[in-house]
PyMOL Python script that loads the backbone (N, CA, C, O; Angstrom):
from pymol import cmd

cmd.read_pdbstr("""\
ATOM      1  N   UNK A   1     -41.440 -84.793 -34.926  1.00  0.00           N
ATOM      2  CA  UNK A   1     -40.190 -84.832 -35.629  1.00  0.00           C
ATOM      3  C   UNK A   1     -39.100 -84.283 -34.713  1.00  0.00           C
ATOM      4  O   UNK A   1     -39.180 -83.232 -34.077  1.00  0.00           O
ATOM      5  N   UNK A   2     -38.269 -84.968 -34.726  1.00  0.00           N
ATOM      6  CA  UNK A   2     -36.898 -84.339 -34.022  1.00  0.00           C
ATOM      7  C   UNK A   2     -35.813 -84.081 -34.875  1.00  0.00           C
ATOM      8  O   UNK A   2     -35.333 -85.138 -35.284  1.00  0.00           O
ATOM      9  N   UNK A   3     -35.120 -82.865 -35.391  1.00  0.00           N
ATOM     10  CA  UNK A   3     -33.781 -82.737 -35.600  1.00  0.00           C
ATOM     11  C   UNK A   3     -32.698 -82.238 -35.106  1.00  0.00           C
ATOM     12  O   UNK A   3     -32.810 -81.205 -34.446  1.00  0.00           O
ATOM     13  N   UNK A   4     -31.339 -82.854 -35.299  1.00  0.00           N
ATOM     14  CA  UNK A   4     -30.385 -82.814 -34.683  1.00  0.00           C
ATOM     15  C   UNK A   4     -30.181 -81.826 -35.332  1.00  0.00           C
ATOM     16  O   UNK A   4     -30.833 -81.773 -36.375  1.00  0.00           O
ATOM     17  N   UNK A   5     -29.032 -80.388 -34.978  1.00  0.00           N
ATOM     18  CA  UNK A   5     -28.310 -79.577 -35.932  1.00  0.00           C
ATOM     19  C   UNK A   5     -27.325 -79.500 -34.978  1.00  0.00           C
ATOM     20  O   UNK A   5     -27.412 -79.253 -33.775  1.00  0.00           O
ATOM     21  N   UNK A   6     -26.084 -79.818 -35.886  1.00  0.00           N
ATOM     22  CA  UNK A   6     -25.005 -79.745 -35.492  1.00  0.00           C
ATOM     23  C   UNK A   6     -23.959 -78.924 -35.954  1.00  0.00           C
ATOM     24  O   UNK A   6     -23.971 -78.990 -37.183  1.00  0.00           O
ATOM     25  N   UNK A   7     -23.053 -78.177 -35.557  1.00  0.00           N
ATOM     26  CA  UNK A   7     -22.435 -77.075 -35.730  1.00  0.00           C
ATOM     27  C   UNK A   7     -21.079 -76.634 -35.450  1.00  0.00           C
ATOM     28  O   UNK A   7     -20.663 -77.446 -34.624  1.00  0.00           O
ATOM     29  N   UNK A   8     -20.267 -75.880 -35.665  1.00  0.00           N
ATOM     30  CA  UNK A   8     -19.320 -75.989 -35.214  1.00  0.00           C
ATOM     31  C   UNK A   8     -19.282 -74.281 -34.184  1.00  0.00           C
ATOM     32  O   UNK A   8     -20.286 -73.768 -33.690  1.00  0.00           O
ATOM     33  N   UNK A   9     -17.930 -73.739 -34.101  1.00  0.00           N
ATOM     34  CA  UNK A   9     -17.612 -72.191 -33.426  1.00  0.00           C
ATOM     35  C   UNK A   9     -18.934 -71.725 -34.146  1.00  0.00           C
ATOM     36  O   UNK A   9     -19.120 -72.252 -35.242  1.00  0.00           O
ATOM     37  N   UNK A  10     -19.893 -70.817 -33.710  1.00  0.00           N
ATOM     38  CA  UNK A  10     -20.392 -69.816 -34.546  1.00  0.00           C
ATOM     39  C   UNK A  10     -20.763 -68.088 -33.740  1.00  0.00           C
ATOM     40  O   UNK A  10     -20.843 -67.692 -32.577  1.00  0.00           O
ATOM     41  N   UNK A  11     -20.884 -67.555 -34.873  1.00  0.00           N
ATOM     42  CA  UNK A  11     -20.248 -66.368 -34.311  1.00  0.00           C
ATOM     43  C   UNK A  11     -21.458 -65.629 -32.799  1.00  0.00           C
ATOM     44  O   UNK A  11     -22.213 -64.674 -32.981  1.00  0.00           O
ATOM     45  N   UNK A  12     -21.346 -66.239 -31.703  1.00  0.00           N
ATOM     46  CA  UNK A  12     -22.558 -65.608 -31.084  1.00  0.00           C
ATOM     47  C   UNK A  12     -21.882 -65.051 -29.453  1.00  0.00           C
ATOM     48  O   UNK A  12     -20.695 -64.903 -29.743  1.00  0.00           O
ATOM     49  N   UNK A  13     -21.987 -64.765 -28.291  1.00  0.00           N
ATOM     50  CA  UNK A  13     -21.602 -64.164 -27.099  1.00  0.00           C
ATOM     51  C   UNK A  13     -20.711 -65.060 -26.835  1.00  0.00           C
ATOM     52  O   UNK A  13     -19.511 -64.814 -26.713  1.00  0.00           O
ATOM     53  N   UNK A  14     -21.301 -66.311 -26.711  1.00  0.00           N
ATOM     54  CA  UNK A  14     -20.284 -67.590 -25.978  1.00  0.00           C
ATOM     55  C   UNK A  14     -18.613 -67.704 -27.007  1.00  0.00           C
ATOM     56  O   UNK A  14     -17.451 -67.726 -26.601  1.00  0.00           O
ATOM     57  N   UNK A  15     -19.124 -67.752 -28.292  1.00  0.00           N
ATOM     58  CA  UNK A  15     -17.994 -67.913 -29.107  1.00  0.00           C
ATOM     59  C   UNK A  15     -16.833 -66.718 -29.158  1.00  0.00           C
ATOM     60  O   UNK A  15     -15.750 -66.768 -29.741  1.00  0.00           O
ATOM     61  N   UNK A  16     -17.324 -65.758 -28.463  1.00  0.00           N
ATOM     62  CA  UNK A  16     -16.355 -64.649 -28.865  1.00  0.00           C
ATOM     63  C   UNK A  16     -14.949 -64.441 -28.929  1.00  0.00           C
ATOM     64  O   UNK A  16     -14.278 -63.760 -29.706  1.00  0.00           O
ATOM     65  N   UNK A  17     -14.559 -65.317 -27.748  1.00  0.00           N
ATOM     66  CA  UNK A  17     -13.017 -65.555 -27.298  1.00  0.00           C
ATOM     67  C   UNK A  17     -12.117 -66.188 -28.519  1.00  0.00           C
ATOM     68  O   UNK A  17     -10.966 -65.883 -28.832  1.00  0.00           O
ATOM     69  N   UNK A  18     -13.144 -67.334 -29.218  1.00  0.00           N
ATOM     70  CA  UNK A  18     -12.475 -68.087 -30.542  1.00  0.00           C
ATOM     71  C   UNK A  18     -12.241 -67.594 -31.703  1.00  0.00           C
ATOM     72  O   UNK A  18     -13.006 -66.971 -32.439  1.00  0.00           O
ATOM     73  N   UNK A  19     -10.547 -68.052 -31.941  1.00  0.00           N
ATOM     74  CA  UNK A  19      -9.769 -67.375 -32.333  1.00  0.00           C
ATOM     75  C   UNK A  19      -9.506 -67.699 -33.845  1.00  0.00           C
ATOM     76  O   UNK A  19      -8.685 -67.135 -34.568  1.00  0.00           O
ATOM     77  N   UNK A  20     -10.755 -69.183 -34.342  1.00  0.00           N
ATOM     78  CA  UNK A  20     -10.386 -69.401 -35.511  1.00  0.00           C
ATOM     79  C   UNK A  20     -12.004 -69.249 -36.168  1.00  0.00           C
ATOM     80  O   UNK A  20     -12.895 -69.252 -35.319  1.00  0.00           O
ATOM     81  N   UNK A  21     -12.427 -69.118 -37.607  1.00  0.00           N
ATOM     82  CA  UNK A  21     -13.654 -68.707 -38.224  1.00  0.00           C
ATOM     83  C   UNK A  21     -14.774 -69.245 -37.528  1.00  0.00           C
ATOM     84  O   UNK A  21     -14.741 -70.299 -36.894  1.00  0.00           O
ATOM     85  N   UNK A  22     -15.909 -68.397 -37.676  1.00  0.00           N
ATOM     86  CA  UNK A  22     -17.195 -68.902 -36.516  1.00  0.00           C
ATOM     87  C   UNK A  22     -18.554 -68.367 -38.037  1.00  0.00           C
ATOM     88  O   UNK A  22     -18.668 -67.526 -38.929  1.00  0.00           O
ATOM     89  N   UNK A  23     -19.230 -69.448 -37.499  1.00  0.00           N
ATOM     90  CA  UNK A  23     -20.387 -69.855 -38.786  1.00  0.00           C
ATOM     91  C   UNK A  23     -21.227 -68.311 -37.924  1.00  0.00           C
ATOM     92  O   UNK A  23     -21.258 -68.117 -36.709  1.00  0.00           O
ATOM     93  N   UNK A  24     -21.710 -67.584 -38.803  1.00  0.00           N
ATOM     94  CA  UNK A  24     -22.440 -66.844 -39.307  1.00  0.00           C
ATOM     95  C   UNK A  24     -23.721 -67.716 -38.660  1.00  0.00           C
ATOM     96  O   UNK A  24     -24.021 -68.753 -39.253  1.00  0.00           O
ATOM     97  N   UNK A  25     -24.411 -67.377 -37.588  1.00  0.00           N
ATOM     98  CA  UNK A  25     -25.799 -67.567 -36.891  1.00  0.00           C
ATOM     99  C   UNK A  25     -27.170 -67.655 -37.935  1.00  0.00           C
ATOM    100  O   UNK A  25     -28.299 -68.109 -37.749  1.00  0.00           O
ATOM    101  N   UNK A  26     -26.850 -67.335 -38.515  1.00  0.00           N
ATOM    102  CA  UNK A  26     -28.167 -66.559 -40.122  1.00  0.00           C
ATOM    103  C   UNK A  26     -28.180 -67.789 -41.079  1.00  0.00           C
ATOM    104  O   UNK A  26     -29.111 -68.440 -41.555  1.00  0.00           O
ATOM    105  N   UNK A  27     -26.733 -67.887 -41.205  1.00  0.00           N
ATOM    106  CA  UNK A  27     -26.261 -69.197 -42.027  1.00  0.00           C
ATOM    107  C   UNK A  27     -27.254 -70.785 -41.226  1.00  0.00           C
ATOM    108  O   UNK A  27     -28.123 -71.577 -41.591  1.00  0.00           O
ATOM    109  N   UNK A  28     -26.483 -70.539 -40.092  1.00  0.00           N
ATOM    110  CA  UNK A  28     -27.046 -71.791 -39.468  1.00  0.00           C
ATOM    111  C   UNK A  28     -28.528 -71.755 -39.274  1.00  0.00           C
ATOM    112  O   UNK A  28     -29.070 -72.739 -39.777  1.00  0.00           O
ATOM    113  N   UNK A  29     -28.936 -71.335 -38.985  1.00  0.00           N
ATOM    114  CA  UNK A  29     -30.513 -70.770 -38.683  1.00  0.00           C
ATOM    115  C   UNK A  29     -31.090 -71.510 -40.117  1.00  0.00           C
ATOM    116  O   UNK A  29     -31.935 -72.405 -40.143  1.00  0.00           O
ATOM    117  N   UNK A  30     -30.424 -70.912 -41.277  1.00  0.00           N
ATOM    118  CA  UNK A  30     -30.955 -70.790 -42.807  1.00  0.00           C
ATOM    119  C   UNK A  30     -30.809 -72.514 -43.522  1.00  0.00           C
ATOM    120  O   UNK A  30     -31.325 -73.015 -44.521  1.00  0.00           O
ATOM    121  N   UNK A  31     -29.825 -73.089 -42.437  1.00  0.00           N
ATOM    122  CA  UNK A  31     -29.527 -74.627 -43.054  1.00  0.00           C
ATOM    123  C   UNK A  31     -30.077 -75.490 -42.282  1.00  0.00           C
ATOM    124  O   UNK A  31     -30.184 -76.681 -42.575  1.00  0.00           O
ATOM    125  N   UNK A  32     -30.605 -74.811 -40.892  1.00  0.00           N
ATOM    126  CA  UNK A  32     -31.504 -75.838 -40.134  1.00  0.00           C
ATOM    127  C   UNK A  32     -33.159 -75.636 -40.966  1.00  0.00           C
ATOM    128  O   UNK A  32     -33.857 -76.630 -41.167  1.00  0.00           O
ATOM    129  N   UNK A  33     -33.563 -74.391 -41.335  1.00  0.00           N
ATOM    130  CA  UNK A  33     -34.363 -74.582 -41.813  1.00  0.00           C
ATOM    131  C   UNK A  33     -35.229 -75.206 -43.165  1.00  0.00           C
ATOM    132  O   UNK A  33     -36.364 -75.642 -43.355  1.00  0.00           O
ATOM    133  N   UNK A  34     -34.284 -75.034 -43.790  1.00  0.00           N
ATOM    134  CA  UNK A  34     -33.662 -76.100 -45.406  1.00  0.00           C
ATOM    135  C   UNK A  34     -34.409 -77.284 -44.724  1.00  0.00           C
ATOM    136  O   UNK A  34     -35.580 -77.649 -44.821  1.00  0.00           O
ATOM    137  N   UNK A  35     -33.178 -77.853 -43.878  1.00  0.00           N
ATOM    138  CA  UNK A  35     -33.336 -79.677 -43.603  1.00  0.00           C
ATOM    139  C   UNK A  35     -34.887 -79.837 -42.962  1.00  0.00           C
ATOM    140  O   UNK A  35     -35.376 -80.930 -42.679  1.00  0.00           O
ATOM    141  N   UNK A  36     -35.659 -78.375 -42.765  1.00  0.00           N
ATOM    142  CA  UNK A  36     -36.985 -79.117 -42.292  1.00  0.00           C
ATOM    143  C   UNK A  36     -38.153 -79.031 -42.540  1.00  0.00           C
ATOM    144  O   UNK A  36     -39.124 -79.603 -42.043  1.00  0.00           O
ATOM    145  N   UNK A  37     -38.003 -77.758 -43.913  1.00  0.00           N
ATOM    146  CA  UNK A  37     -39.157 -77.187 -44.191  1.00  0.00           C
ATOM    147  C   UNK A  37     -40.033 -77.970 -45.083  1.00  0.00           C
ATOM    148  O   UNK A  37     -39.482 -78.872 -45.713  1.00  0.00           O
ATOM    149  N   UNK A  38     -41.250 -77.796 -45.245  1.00  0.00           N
ATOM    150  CA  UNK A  38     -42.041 -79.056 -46.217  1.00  0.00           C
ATOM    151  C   UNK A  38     -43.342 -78.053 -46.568  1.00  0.00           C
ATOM    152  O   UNK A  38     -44.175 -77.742 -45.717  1.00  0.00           O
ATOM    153  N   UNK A  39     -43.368 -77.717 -47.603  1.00  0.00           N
ATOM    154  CA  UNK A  39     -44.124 -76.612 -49.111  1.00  0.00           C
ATOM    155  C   UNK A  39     -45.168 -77.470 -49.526  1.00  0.00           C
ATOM    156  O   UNK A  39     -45.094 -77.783 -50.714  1.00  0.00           O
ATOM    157  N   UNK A  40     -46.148 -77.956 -48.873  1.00  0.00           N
ATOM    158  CA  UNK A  40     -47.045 -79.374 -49.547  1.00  0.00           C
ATOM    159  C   UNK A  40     -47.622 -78.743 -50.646  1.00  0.00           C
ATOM    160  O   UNK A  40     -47.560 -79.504 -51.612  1.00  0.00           O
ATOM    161  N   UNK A  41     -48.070 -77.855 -50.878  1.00  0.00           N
ATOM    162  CA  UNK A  41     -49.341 -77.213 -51.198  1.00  0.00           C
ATOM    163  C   UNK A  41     -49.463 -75.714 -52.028  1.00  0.00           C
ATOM    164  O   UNK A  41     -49.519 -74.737 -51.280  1.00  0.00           O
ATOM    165  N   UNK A  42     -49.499 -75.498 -53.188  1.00  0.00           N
ATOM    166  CA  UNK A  42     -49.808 -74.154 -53.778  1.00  0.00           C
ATOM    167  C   UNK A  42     -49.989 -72.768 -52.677  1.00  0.00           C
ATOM    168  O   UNK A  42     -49.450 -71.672 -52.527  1.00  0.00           O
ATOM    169  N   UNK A  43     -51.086 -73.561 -52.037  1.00  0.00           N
ATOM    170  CA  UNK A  43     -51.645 -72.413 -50.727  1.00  0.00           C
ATOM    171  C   UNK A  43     -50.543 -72.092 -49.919  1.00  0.00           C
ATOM    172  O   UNK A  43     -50.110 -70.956 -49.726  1.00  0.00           O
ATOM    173  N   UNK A  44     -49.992 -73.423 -49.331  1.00  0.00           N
ATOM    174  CA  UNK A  44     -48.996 -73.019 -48.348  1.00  0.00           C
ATOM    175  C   UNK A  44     -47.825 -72.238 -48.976  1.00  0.00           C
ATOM    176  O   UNK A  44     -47.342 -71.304 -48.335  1.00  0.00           O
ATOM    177  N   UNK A  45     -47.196 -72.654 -50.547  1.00  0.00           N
ATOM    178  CA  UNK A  45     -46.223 -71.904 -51.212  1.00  0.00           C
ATOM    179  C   UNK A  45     -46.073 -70.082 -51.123  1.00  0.00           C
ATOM    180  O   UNK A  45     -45.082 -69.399 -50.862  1.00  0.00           O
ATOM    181  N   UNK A  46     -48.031 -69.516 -51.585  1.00  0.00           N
ATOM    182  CA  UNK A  46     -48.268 -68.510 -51.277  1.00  0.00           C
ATOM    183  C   UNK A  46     -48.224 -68.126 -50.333  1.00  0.00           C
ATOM    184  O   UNK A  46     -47.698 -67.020 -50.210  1.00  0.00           O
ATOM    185  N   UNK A  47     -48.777 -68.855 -49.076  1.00  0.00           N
ATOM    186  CA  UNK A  47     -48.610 -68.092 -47.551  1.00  0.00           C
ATOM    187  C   UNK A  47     -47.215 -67.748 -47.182  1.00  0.00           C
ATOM    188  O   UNK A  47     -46.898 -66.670 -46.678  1.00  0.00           O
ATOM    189  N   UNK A  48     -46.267 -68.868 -47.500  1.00  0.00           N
ATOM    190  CA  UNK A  48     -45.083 -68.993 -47.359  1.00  0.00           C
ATOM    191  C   UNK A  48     -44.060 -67.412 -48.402  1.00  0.00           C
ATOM    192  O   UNK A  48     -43.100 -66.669 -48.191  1.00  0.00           O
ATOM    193  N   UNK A  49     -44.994 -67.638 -49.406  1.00  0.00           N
ATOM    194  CA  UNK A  49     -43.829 -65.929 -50.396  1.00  0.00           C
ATOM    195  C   UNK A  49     -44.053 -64.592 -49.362  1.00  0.00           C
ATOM    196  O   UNK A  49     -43.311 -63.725 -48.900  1.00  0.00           O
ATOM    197  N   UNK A  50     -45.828 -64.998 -49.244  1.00  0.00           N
ATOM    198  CA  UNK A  50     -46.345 -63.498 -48.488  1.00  0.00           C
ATOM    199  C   UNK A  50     -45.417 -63.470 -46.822  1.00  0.00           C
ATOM    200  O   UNK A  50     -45.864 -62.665 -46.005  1.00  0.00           O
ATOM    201  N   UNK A  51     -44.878 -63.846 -46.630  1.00  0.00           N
ATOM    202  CA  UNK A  51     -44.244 -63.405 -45.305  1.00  0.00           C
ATOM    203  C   UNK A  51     -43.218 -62.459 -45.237  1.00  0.00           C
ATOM    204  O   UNK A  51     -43.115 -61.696 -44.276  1.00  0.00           O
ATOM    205  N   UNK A  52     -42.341 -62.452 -46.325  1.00  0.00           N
ATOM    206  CA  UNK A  52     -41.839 -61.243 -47.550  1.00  0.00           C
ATOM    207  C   UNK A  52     -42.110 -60.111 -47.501  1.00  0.00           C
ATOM    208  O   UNK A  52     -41.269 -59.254 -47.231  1.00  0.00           O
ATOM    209  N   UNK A  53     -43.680 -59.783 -47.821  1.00  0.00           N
ATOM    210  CA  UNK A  53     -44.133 -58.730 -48.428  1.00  0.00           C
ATOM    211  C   UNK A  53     -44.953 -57.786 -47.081  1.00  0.00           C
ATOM    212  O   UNK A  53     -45.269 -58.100 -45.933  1.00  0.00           O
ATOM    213  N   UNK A  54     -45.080 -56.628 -47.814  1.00  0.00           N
ATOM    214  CA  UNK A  54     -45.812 -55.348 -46.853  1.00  0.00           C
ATOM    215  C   UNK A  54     -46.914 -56.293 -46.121  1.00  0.00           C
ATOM    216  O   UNK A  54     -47.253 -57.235 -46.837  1.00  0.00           O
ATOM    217  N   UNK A  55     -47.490 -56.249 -44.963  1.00  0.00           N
ATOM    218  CA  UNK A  55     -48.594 -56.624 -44.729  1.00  0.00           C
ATOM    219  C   UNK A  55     -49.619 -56.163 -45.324  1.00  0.00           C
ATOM    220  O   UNK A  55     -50.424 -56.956 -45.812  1.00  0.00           O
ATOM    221  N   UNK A  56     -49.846 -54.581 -45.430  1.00  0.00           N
ATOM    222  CA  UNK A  56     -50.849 -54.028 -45.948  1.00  0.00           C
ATOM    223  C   UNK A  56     -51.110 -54.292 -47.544  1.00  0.00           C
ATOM    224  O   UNK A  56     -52.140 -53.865 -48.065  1.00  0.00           O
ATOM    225  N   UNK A  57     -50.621 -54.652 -47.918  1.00  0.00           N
ATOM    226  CA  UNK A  57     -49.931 -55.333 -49.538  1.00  0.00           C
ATOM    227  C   UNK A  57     -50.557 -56.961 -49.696  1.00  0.00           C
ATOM    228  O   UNK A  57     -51.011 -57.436 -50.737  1.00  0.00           O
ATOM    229  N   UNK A  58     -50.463 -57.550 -48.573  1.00  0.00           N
ATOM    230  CA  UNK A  58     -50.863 -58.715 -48.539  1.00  0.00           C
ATOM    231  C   UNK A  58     -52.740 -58.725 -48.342  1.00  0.00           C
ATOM    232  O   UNK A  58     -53.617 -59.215 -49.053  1.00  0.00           O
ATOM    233  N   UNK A  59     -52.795 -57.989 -47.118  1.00  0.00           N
ATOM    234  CA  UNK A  59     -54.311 -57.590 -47.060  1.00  0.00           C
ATOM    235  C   UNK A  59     -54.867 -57.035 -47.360  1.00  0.00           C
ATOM    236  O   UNK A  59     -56.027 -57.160 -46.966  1.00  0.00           O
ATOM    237  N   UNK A  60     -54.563 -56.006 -48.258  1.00  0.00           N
ATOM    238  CA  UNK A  60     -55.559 -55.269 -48.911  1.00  0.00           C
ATOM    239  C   UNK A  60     -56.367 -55.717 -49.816  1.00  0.00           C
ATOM    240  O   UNK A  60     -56.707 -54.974 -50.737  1.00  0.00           O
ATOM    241  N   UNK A  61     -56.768 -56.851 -49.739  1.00  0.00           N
ATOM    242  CA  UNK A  61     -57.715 -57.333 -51.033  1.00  0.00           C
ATOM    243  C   UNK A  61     -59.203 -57.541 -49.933  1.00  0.00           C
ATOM    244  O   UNK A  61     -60.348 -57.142 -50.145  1.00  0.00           O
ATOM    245  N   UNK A  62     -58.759 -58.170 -48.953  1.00  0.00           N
ATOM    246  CA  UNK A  62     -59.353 -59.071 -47.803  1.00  0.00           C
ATOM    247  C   UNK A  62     -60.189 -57.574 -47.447  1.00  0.00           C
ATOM    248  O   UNK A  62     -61.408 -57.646 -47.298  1.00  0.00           O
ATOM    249  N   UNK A  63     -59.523 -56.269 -47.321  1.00  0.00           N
ATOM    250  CA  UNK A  63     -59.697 -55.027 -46.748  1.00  0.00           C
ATOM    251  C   UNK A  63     -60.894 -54.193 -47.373  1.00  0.00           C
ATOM    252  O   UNK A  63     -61.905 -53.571 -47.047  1.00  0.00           O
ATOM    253  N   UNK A  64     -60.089 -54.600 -48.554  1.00  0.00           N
ATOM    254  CA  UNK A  64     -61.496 -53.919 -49.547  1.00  0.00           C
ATOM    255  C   UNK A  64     -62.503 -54.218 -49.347  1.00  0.00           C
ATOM    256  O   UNK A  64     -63.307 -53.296 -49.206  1.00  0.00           O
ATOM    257  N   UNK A  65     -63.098 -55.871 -49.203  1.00  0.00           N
ATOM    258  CA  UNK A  65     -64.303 -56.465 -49.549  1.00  0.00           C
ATOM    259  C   UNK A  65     -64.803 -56.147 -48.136  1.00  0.00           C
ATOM    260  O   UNK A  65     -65.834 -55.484 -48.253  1.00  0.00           O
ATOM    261  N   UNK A  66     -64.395 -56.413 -46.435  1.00  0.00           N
ATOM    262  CA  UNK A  66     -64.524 -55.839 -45.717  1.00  0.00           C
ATOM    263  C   UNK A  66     -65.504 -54.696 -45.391  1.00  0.00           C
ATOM    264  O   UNK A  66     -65.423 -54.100 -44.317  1.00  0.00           O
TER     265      UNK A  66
END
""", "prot")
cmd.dss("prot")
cmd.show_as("cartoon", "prot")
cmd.util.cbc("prot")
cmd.orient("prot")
């Protein structure tokens, strides 16, 4: 898959000099990832919440039985 993201000023080292509003890096980051992400799966939904959370929170079930 290839995507294009296209953008305008945003606020990073190179842009600094520009003198009119600059997109928020986080923003862009957050709308390239929108246009590409793909949730097939219950499992993947969960793997996908747990990235969120404490690690030790996530593994401690796995830890116990261990």
């Amino acid at each position: 898959m290839v995507t294009g993201v296209y953008l305008g000023p945003t606020d990073t080292d190179m842009a600094r000099g520009v003198l009119f509003e600059r997109n928020d890096p986080a923003d862009v980051v957050r709308s390239a990832l929108d246009g590409t992400e793909v949730i097939a799966d219950p499992k993947s939904a969960q793997a996908k919440a747990n990235l969120s959370l404490d690690p030790a929170t996530v593994h401690a079930p796995a830890a116990a039985t261990a």
